[in-house]
N, C-alpha and C positions, 0 to 999 in steps of 0.2 A: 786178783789184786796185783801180781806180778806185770801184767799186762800195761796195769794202768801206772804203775812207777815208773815201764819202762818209757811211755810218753812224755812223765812230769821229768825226768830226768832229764832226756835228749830234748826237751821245750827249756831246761834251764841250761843246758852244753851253747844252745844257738846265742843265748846274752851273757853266760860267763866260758868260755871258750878254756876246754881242756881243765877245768874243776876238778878238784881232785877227791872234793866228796861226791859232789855228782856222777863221776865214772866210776869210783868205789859204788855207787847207791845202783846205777845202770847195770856194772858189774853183777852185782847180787840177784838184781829184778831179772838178770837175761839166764843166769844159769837153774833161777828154779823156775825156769821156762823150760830148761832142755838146750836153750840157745848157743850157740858158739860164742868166748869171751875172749879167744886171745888177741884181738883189736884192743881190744877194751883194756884189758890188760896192759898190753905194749905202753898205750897211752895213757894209762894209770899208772904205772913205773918212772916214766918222763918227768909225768906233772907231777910227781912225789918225791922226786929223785932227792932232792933236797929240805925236805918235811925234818923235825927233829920229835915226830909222834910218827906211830904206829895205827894206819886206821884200822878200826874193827868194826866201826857202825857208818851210816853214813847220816849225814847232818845237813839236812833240807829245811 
């Protein structure tokens, strides 16, 4: 299932650019892969930089 988030995620990054549930929700899918996230990361710290919430889930 990992797998298939980490599609639906980067398929919703290409129409909403730098989402900041969607890189939280990427983030997730790619490290119970095994995957490398500190891209992911980097660019989930930007697009949040100014949130006045805490994500803990992601909201697809």
């Amino acid at each position: 299932m990992p797998q298939e988030a980490e599609t639906v995620y980067l398929n919703d990054l290409k129409i909403h650019r730098e989402n900041g549930w969607s890189l939280f929700g990427l983030k997730q899918s790619l490290q119970k892969q095994g995957k490398e996230v500190s891209d992911i990361e980097k660019r989930l710290a930007k697009a949040w930089s100014h949130a006045d919430i805490t994500l803990q889930t992601s909201r697809y």
